[in-house]
ZAGU-329550 format. One line per 5 residues: for each residue x, z, y of N, C-alpha, C. Coordinates in steps of 0.001 Angstrom, whole numbers. Example, Ala and Ser with C-alpha at 12.3 -4.5 7.8 and 13.67 -1.06 7.14 Angstrom:
residues 2
13190/7800/-5690/12300/7800/-4500/13200/7800/-3300 | 12850/7080/-2250/13670/7140/-1060/12900/7870/30
END
This chain:
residues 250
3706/304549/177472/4480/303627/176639/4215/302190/177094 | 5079/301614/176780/4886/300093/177608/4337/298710/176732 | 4018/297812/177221/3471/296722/175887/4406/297040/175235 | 5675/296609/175574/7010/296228/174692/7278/297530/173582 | 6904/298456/173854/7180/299640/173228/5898/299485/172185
5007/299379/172675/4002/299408/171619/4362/298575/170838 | 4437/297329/170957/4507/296147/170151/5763/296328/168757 | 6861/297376/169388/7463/297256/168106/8198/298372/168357 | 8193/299181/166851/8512/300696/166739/8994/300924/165614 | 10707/301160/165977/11043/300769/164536/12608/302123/164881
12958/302958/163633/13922/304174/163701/14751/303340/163283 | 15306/302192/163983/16680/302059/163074/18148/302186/164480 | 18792/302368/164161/19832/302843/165144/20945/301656/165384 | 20882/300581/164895/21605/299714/165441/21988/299031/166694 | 22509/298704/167044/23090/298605/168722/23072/296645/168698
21806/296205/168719/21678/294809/169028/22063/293905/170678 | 22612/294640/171470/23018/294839/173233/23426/293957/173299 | 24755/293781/172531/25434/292761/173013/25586/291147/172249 | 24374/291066/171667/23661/289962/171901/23011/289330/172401 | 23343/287932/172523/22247/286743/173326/21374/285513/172762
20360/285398/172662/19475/284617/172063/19002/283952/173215 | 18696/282511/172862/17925/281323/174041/17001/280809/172862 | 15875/280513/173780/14562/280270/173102/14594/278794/174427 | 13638/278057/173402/13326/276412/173986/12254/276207/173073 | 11562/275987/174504/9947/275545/174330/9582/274299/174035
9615/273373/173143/9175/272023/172924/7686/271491/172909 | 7029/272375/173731/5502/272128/174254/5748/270807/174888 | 4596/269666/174914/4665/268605/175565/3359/268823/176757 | 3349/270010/177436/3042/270225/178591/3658/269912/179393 | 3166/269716/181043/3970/269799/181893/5094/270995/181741
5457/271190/182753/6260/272824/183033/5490/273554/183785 | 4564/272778/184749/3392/273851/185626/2362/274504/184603 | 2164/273811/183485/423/273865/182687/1300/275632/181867 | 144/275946/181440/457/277184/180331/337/276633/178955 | 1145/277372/178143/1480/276691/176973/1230/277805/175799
358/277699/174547/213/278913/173774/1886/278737/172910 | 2656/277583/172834/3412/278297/171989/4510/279300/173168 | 4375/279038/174325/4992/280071/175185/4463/281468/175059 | 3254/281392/174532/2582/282901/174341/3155/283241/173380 | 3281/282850/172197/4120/283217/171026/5593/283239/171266
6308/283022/171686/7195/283280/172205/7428/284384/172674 | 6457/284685/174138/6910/285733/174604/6691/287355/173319 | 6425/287255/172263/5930/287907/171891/7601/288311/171554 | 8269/286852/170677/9897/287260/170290/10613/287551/171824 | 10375/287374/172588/11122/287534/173526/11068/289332/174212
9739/289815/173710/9341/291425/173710/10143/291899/172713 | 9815/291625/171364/10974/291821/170607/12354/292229/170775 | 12782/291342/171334/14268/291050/171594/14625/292351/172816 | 13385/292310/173938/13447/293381/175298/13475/294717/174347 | 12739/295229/173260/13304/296438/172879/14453/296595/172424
14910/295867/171953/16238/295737/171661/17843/295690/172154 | 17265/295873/173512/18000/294769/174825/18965/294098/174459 | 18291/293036/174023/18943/291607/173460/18827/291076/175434 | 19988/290096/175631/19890/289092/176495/19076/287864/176163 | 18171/287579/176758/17018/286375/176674/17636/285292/177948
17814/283626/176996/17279/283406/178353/16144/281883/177647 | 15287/281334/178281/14535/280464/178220/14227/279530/178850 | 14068/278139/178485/13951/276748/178680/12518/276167/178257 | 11943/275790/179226/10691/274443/178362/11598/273481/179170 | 11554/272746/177815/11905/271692/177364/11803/270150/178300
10377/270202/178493/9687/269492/179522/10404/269275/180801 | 10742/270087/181045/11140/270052/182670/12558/269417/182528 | 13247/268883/181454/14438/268209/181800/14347/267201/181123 | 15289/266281/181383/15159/264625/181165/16245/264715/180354 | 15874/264362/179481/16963/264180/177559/16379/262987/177002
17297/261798/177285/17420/260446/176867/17597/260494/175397 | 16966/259378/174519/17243/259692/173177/18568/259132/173019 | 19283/259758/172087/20613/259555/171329/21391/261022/170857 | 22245/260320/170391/23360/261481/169417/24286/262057/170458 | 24706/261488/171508/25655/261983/172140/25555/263260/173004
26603/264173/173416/26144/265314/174309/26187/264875/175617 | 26437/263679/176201/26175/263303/177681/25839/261603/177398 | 24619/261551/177788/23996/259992/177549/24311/259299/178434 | 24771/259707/179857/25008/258928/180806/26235/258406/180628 | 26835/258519/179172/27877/257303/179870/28008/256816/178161
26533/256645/177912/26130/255989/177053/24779/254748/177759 | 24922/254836/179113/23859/253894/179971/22664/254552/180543 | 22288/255451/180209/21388/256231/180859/21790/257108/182090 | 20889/256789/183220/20819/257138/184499/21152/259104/184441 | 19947/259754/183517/20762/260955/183869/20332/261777/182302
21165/262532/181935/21108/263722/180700/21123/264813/181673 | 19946/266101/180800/19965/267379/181711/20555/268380/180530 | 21040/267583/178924/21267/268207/178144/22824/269193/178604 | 23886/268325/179238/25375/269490/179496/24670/270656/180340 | 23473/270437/180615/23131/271835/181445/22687/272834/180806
21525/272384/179499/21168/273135/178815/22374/273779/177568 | 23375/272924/177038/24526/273278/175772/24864/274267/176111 | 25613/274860/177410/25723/275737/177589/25383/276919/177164 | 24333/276723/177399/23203/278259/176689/22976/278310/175366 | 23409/277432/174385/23313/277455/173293/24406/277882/172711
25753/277131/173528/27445/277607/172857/27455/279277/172946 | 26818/279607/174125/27304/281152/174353/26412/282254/173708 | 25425/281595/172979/23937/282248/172743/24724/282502/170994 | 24358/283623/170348/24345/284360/169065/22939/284003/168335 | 22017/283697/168833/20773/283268/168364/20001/282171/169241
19745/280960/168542/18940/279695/169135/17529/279862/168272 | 16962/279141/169133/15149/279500/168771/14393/278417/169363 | 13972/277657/168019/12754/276473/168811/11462/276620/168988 | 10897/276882/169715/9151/276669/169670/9106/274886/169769 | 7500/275027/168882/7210/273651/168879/5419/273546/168358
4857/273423/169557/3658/273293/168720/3843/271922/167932 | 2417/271666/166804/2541/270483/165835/1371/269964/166543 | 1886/268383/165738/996/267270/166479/889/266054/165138 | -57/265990/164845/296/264603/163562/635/265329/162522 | 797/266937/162230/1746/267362/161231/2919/267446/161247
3197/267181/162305/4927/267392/162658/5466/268278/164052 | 6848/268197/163843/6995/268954/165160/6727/268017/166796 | 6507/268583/167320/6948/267970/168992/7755/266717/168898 | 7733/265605/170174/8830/264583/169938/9915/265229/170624 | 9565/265992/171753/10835/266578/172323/11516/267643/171559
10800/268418/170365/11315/269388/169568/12472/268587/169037 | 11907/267235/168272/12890/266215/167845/14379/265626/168253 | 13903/265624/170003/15131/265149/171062/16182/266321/171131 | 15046/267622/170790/16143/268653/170872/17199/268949/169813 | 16628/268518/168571/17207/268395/167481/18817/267929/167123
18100/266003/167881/19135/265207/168181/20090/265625/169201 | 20073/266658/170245/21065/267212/170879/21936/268018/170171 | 21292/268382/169478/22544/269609/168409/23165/269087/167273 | 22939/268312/167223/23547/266836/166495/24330/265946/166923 | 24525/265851/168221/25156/265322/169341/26575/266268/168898
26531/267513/169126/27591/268560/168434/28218/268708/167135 | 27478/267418/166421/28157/268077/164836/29437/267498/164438 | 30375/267369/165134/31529/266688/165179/32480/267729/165905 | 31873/268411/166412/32496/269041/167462/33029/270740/166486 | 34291/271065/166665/35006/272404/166155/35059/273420/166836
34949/274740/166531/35606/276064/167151/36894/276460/167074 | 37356/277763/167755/38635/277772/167246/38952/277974/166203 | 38466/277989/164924/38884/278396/163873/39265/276862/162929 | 38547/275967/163755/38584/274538/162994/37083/274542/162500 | 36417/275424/162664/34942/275102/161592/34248/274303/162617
32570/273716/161925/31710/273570/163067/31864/274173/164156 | 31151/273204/164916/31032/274102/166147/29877/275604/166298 | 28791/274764/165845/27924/276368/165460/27837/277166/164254 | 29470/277396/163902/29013/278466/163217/29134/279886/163473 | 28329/280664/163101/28614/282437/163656/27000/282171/164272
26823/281256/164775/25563/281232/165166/24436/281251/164493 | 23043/282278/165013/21634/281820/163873/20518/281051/164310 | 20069/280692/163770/18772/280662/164386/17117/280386/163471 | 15918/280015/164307/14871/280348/163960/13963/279310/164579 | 12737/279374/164103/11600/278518/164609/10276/279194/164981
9540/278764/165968/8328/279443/166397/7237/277640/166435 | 6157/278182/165719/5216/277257/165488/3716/277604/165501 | 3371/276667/166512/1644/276739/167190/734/275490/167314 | -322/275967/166527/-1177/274370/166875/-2973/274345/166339 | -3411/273339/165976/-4878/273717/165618/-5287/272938/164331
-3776/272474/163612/-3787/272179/162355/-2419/272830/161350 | -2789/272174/160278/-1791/272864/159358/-663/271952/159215 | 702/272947/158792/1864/272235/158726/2876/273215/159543 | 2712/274744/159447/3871/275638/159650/4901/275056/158995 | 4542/275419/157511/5702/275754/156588/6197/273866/156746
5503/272880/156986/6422/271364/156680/7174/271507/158070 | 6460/271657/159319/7649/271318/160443/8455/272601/160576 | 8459/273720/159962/9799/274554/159828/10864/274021/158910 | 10492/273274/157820/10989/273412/156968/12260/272402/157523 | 11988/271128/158690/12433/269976/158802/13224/270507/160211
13120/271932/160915/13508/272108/161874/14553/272895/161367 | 14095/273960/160453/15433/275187/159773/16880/274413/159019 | 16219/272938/158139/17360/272409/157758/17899/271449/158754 | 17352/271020/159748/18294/270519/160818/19218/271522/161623 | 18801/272890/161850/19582/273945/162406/20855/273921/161396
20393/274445/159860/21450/274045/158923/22323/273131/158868 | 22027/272827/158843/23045/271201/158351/23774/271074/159753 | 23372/271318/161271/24440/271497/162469/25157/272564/162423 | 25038/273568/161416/26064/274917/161469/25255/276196/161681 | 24531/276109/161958/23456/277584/162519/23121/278228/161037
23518/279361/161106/23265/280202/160060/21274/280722/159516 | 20683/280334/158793/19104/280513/158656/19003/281751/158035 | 18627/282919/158508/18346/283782/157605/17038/283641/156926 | 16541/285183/155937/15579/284667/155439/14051/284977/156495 | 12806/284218/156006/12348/284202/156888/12377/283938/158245
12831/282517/158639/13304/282661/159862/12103/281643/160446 | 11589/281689/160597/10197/280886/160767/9101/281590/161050 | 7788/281575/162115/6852/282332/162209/5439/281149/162711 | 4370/281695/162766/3476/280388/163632/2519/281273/163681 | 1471/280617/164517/60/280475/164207/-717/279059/164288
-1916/278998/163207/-2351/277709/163431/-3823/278786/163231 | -4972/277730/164090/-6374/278107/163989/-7193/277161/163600 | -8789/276877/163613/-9444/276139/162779/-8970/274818/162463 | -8836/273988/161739/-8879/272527/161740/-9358/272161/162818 | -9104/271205/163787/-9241/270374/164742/-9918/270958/165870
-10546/270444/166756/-10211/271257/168074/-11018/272619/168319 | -10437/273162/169368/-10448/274461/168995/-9852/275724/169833 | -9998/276557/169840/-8850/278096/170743/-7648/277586/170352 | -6636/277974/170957/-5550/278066/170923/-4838/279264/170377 | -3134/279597/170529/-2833/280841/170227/-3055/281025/171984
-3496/282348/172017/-3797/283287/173034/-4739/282997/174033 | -5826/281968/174292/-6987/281882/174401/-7781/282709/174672 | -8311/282931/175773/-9248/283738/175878/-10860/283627/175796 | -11070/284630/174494/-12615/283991/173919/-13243/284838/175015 | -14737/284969/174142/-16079/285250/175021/-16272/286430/175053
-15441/287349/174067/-15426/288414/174218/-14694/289204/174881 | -13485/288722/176028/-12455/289019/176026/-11011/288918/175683 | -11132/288692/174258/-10084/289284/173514/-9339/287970/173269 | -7777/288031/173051/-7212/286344/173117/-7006/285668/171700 | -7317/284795/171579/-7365/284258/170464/-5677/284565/169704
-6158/284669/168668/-4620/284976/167779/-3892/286332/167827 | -4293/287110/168250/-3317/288248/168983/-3884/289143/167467 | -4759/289569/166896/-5413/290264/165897/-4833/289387/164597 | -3986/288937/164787/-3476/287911/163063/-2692/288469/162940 | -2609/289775/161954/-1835/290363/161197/-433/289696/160228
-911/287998/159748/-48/287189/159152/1017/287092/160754 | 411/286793/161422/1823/286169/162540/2056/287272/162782 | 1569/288271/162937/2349/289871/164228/3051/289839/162880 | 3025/289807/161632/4103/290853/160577/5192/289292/160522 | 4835/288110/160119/6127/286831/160361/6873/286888/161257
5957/286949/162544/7299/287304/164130/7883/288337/163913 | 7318/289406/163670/8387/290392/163801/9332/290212/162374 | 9030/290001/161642/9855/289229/160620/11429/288695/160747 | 10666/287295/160997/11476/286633/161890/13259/287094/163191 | 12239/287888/164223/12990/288274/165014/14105/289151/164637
13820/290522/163911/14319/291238/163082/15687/290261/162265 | 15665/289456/161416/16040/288967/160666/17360/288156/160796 | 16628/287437/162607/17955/287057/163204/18399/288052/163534 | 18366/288899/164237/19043/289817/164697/19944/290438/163573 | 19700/290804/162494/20567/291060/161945/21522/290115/161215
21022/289055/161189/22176/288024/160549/22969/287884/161723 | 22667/287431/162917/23300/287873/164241/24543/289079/164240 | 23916/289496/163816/24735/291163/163875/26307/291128/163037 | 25415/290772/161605/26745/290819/160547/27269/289998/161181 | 26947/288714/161065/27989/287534/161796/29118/287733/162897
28473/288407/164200/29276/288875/165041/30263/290049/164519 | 29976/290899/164138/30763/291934/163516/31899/291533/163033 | 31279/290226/162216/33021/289581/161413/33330/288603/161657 | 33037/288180/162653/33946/287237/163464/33422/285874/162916 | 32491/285805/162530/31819/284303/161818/32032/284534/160642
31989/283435/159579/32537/282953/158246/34120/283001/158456 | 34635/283436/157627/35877/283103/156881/36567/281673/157412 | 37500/281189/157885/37741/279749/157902/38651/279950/156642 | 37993/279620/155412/38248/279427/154295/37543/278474/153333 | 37917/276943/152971/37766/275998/152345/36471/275548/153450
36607/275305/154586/35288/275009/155623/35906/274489/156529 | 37087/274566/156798/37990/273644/157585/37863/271813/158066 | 37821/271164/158458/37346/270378/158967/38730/269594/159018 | 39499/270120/159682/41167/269656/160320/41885/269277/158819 | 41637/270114/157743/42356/270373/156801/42052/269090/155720
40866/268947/155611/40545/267669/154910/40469/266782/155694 | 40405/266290/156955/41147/265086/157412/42381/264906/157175 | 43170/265848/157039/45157/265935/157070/44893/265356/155392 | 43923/265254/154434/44190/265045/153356/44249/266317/152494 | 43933/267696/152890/44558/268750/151993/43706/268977/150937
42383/268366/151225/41312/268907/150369/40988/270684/150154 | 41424/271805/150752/41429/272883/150004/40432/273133/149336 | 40287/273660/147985/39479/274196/147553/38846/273205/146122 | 38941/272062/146667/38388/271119/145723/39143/270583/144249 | 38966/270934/143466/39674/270786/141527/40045/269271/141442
40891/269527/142227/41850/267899/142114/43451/268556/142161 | 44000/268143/140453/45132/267985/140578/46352/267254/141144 | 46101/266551/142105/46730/266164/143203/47204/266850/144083 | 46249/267799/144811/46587/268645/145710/47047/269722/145456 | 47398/270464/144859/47930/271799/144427/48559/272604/145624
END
């Protein structure tokens, strides 16, 4: 049996295939150094391999994302954006996923920049007239050597929200270890064995987690997104208001 097999063993018969999830690493490592929230990661990304979900993955680091709102900064004055390279993988992706270790109690600054890229999009429609991300889910992965899972999920899940990304429940996972410095997630102590891997709280949240998109993933795709019903965008610019208890519009 293989890690991946071990790691998750579950009788349910659903056909998760023809889904695609992208995961982005907001470690403020290089891209050469190793990164524990990449270890946690790969854990959803095993996940996803039993499943044969399509993976694909980004640290963050390795591309140059100028701050601002826009989806191409360079012709907002900046020399170069590597963000039209990365959107891509997000428009076509059924599930988006941030890692971010914490720093100060908060997320990453580049977790942040990444933020502001999908925000760069919130103007932007599908064919139905809705947001642009909706039908889409997503989730957060969080690692560090202080506390503040639940505050920098909380500030990452409602920024996914509020750009259109559907949150299921539980969509959030981490590990954090002693107060201040310290092992990491996946660390290798003195005994061998890697730090974090025996935390029953994160193995049952990730798989949580992963699970969770996947099936909000699932329904979503199945029915074609939300409804474009009273979510229209086009419709209340034209003035129509639908939906809203104003006798005017009838």
């Amino acid at each position: 049996m293989s890690d991946a097999q071990r790691l998750v063993r579950t009788g349910s018969d659903i056909d998760f295939s023809d889904l695609k999830a992208v995961i982005f690493n907001a470690t403020l490592k290089h891209p050469d150094e190793p990164s524990h929230t990449d270890t946690l990661l790969d854990v959803v990304a095993k996940i996803f391999a039993t499943q044969n979900v399509g993976v694909k993955r980004h640290r963050l680091s390795a591309y140059d994302l100028p701050p601002g709102v826009y989806s191409d900064m360079t012709e907002h004055g900046w020399k170069k954006d590597d963000w039209p390279k990365l959107s891509p993988d997000v428009f076509e992706a059924d599930i988006v996923i941030l890692g971010t270790p914490i720093w100060l109690g908060e997320k990453s600054s580049i977790a942040q920049a990444f933020i502001e890229k999908l925000y760069a999009h919130s103007g932007e429609t599908n064919d139905k007239g809705q947001y642009a991300f909706y039908g889409k889910v997503g989730g957060c992965v969080i690692t560090g050597n202080e506390d503040g899972i639940k505050h920098v999920a909380m500030g990452v899940l409602y920024s996914m929200s509020h750009v259109g990304l559907t949150i299921p429940p539980q969509a959030d996972c981490g590990w954090i270890g002693e107060a201040g410095p310290g092992a990491s997630y996946g660390d290798t102590q003195e005994d061998g064995n890697r730090t974090g891997f025996d935390n029953t709280f994160t193995q049952r949240n990730t798989t949580f987690m992963a699970f969770n998109l996947l099936h909000a993933a699932r329904m979503l795709k199945d029915n074609g997104g939300y409804p474009a019903v009273g979510n229209v965008r086009k419709e209340w610019d034209d003035g129509c208001k639908p939906g809203w208890p104003n006798p005017e519009h009838r």
